[in-house]
C-alpha positions in Angstrom: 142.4 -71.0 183.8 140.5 -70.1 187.1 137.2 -71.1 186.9 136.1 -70.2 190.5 137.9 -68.4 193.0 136.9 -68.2 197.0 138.3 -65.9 199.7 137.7 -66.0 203.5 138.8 -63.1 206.1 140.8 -60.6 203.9 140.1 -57.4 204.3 136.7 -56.8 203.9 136.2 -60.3 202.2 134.7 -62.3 204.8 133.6 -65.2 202.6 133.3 -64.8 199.1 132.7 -67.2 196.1 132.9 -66.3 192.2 133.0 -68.0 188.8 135.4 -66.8 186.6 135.7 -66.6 182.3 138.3 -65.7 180.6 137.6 -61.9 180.0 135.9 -60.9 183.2 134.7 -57.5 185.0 133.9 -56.6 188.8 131.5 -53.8 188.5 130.0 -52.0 191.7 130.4 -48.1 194.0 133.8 -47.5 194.9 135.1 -49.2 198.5 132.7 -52.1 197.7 135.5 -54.9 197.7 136.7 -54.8 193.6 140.4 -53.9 194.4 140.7 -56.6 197.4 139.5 -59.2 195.1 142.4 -58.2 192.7 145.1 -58.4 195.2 143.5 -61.8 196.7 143.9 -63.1 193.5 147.1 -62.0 192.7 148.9 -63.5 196.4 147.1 -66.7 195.3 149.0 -66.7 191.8 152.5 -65.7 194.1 151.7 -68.2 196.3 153.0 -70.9 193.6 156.7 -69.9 193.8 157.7 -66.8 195.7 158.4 -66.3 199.2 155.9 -65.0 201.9 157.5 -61.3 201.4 156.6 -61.1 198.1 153.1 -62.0 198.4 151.4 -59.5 200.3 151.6 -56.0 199.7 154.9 -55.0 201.6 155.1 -52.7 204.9 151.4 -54.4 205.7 151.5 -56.2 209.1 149.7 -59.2 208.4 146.7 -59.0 211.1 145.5 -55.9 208.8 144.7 -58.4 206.3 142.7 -60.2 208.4 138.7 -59.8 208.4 138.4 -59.1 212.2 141.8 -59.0 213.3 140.9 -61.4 215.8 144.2 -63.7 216.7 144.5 -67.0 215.2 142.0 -66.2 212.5 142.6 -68.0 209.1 143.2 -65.6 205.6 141.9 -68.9 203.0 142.4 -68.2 199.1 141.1 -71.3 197.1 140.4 -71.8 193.5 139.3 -74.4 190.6 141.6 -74.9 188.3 141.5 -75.9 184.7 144.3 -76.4 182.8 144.7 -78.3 179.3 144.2 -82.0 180.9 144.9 -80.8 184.6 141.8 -80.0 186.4 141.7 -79.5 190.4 142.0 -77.4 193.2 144.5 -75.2 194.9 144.3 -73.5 198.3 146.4 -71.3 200.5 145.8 -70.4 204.1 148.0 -68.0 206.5 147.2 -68.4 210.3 149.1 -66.3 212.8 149.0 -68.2 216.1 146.8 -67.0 218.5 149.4 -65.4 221.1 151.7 -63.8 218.9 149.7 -61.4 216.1 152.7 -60.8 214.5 154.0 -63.8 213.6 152.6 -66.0 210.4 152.6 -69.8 209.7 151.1 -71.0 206.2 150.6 -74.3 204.5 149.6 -74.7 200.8 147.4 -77.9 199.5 145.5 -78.9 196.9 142.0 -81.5 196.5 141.9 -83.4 193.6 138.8 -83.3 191.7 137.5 -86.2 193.3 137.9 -85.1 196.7 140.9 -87.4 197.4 142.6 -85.5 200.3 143.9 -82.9 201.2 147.3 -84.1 199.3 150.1 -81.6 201.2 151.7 -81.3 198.1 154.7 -78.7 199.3 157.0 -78.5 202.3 155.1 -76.6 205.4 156.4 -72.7 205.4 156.3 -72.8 209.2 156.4 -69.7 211.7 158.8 -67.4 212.8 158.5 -64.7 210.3 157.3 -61.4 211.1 154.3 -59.7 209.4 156.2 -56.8 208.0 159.4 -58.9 206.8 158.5 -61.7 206.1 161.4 -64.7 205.9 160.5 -67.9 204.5 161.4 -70.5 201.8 160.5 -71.1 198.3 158.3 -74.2 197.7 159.7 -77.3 197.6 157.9 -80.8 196.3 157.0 -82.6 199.7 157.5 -86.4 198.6 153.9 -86.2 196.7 153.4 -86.5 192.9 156.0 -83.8 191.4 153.6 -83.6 188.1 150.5 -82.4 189.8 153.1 -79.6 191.5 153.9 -78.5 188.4 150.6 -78.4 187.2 149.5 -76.1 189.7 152.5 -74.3 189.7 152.1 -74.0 185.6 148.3 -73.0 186.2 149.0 -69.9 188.4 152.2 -68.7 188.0 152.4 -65.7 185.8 150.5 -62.8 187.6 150.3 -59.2 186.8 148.7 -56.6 188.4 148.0 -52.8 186.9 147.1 -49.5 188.5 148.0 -48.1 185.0 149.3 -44.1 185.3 150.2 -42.5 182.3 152.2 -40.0 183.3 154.1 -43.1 184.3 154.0 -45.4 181.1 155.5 -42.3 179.1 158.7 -41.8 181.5 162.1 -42.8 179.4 163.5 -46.1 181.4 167.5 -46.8 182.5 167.4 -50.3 180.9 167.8 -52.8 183.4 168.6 -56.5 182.9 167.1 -57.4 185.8 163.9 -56.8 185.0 163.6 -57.5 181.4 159.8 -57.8 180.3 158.0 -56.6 182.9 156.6 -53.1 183.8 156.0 -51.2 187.5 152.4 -51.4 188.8 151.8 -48.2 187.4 153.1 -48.8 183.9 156.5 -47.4 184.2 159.1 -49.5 182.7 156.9 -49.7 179.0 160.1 -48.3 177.3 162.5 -51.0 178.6 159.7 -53.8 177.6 159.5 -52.2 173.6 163.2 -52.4 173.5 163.0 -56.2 175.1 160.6 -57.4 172.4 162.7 -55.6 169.6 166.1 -57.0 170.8 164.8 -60.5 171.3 162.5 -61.0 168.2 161.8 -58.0 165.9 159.0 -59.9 163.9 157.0 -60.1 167.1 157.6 -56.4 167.0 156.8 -55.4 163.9 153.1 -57.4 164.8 152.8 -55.3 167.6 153.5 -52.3 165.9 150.8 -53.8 162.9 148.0 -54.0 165.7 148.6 -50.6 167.4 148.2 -49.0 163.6 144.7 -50.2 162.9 143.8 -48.6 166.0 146.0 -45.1 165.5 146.6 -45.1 161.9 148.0 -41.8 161.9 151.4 -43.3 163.8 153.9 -44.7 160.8 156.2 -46.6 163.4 157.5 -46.8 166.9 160.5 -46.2 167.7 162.9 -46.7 171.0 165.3 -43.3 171.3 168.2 -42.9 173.8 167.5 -40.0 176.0 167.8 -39.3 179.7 166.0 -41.7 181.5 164.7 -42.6 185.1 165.7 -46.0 187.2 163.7 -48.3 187.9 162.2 -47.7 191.9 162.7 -50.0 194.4 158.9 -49.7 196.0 157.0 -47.6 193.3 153.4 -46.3 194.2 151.2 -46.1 191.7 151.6 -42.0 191.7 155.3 -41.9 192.8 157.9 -40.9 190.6 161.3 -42.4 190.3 164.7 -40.5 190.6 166.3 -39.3 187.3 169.6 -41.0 187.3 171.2 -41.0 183.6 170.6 -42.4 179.9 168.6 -45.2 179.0 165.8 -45.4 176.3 162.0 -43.3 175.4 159.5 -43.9 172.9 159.2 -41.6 169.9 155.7 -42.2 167.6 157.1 -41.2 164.0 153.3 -40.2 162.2 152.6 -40.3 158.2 153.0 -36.4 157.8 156.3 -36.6 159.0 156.2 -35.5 162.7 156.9 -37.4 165.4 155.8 -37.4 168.9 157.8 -38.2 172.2 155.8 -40.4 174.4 156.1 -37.1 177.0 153.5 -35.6 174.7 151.5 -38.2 173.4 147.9 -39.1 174.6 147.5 -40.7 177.5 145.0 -43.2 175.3 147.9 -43.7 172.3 150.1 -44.8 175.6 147.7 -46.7 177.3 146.8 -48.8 174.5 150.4 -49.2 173.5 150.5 -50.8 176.9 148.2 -53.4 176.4 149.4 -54.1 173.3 153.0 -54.4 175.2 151.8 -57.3 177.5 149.8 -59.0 175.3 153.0 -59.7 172.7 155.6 -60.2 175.4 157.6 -63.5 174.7 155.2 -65.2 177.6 152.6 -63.4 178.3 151.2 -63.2 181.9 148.9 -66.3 182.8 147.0 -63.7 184.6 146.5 -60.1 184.1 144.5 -57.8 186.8 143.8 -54.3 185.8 141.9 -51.5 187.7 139.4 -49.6 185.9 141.4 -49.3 182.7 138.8 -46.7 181.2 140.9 -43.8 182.3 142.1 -41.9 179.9 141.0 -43.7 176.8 137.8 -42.7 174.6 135.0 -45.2 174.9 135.5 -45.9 171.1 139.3 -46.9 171.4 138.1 -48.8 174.8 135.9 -51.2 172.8 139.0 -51.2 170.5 141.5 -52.5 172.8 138.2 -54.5 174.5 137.9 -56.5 171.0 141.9 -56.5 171.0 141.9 -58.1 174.2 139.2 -61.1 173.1 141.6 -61.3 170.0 144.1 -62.6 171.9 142.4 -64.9 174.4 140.9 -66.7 171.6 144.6 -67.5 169.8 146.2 -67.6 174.0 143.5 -69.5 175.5 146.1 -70.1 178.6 146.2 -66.4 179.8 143.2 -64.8 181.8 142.2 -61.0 182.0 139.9 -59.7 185.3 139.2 -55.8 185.3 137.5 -53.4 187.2 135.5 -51.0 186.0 132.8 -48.2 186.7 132.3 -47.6 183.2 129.2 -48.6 181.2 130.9 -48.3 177.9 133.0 -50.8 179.1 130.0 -53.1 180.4 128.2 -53.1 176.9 131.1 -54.9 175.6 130.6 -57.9 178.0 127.6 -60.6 178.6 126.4 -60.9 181.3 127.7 -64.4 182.8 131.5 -62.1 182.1 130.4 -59.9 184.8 129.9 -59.9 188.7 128.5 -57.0 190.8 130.5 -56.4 194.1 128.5 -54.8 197.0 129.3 -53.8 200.4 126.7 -55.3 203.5 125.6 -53.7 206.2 128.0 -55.4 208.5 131.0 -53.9 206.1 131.8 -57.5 204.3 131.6 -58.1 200.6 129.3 -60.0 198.9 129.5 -60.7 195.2 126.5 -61.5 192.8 127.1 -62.5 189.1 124.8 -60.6 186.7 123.8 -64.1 184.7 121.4 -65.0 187.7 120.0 -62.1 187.1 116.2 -61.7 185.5 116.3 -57.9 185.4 119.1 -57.9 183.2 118.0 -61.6 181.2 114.4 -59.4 180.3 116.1 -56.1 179.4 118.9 -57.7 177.0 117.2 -57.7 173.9 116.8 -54.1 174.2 119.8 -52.4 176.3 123.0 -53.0 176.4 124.9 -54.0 179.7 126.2 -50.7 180.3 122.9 -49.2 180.0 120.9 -51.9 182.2 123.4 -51.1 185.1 123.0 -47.9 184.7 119.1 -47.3 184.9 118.3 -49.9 187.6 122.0 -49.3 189.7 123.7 -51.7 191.7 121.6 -52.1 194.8 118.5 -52.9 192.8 120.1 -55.3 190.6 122.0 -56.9 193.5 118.6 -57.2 195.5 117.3 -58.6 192.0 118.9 -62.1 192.8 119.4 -64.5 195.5 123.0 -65.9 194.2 125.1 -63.5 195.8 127.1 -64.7 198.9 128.6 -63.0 201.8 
């Protein structure tokens, strides 16, 4: 698990510092620095074993990243790990060299707890890549201890990030072998996970299927129906829509009273559910699982059902890790407040973060309010300016 994660100079993350639980929220106005802590921590996770192309968001030239722009400036991801008996930690830096904007050189390392190092524990990247298309080789053990590589490579790999659109999770998929188990940002490619889990092990199935009834009880079973389908995109946005290109397989809800329902009609709250359910019983589920403000389109009575779903399964998985974003106060009343941290944007445009457990505002009016409703009454300036333990 990541206990603490830092960032330095991406985006408008100029230097940032947070403690992490397992169930976590980022709370805070929009354009305040939620989503960028997301994708930080999600190119950390890809550092571990993909190459540089996969780990920041493609088409970006790299410079945007970058805090100031300014040439030879360092984009620094760190964290503290703890994992089982491993404990340490892990950090990756990007550098392009000062003449040549465009061009990026990396290096990955990690400290040991004690501080004995920097151990380079992976072969250098090196330069010669562009920003845009990027070119570079997978990690390879550098002559170091080949356990503590795995460790950190078993500690982070395993990332999955969510922009969830239902409109998307309810398309019918062209099964694709390639990407068995795994779904678009958006959501689309839920179908062809369903018929994964029921081809590889239909007991884990049948679970999910027991799970999603005590939330919809109405819905009798789920079922996986051939019907003209959509193929996978090769770049999806989270809006986009793929091309319709033959048959593959849809999901069908068959209800107690003897309808059924085609996931084109269903709620978008039945579907959204279904897709937490989805990742949370997938043969290995994601170390890490990101997901923006995953209120929309589900009732604030099913959210604190798939919210008490969610700590279900940390508590029997205690090696995955779940970090939203959120501007819902429903949402906050199901958290404590050490399980939140309140992102703000400065004068000078840069984040700073401040964790609502150092708070005495919200430590005086918990025995009457819930979270939700604390953050709501006082908003985020005061309860930011309530503290000292933010950091910018």
């Amino acid at each position: 698990m990541i206990t603490r994660f830092g960032v330095r100079n991406y985006k408008a993350l100029r230097d940032i510092s947070l403690d992490l639980t397992p169930l976590h929220a980022l709370i805070g106005p929009n354009d305040s620095g939620k989503t960028s802590v997301l994708e930080a921590l999600a190119a950390l996770c890809k550092s571990v074993d993909s190459p540089l192309n996969q780990i920041f968001p493609m088409g970006t030239v790299f410079t945007e990243l970058l805090w100031d722009g300014a040439p030879g400036s360092a984009l620094s991801f760190c964290c503290d790990l703890v994992d089982g008996q491993f404990a340490g930690t892990y950090q990756f830096e990007c550098t392009p060299p000062a003449a040549v904007t465009n061009v990026l050189s990396a290096r990955r390392e990690t400290w040991t707890p004690a501080g004995q190092g920097p151990l380079n524990l992976f072969a250098p990247l090196g330069s010669g890549a562009t920003a845009v298309h990027f070119v570079a080789t997978r990690l390879v053990p550098g002559g170091t201890d080949p356990i503590l590589v795995g460790n950190i490579r078993n500690a982070l790999s395993g990332v999955a990030l969510f922009r969830w659109n239902a409109r998307m999770l309810r398309l019918p998929v062209i099964l694709d072998a390639a990407r068995r188990f795994t779904m678009d940002i958006s959501g689309f490619g839920l179908a062809q996970c369903l018929d994964d889990i029921l081809g590889l092990d239909r007991e884990q199935f049948r679970r999910l299927e027991e799970q999603f009834y005590r939330i919809f009880p109405q819905v009798k079973s789920i079922q996986l129906v051939a019907e003209t389908a959509y193929q996978w995109p090769g770049q999806q946005a989270a809006d986009g829509m793929p091309l319709k290109a033959g048959s593959g397989k849809g999901i069908s809800f068959q209800l107690h009273n003897g309808h059924s329902i085609r996931a084109a009609h269903a709620s978008d709250g039945l579907l959204l559910t279904l897709a937490y359910l989805t990742l949370l019983f997938l043969p290995q589920p994601p170390r890490l699982i990101l997901v923006e403000e995953p209120e929309n389109g589900i009732h604030p009575k099913r959210l604190q059902d798939v919210l008490t779903m969610l700590r279900q399964f940390l508590s029997e998985h205690p090696r995955t890790q779940i970090l939203l974003t959120t501007h819902s106060p429903y949402l906050l009343d199901c958290f404590q407040p050490h399980e939140v941290t309140l992102c703000r944007k400065e004068a000078d445009d840069s984040v700073s973060v401040h964790p609502l457990k150092g708070m005495p505002d919200v430590q005086k009016q918990l025995t009457v309010f819930g979270l939700g409703e604390i953050w709501t009454a006082e908003g985020d300036d005061a309860l930011a300016k309530s503290t000292d333990h933010g950091a910018t």
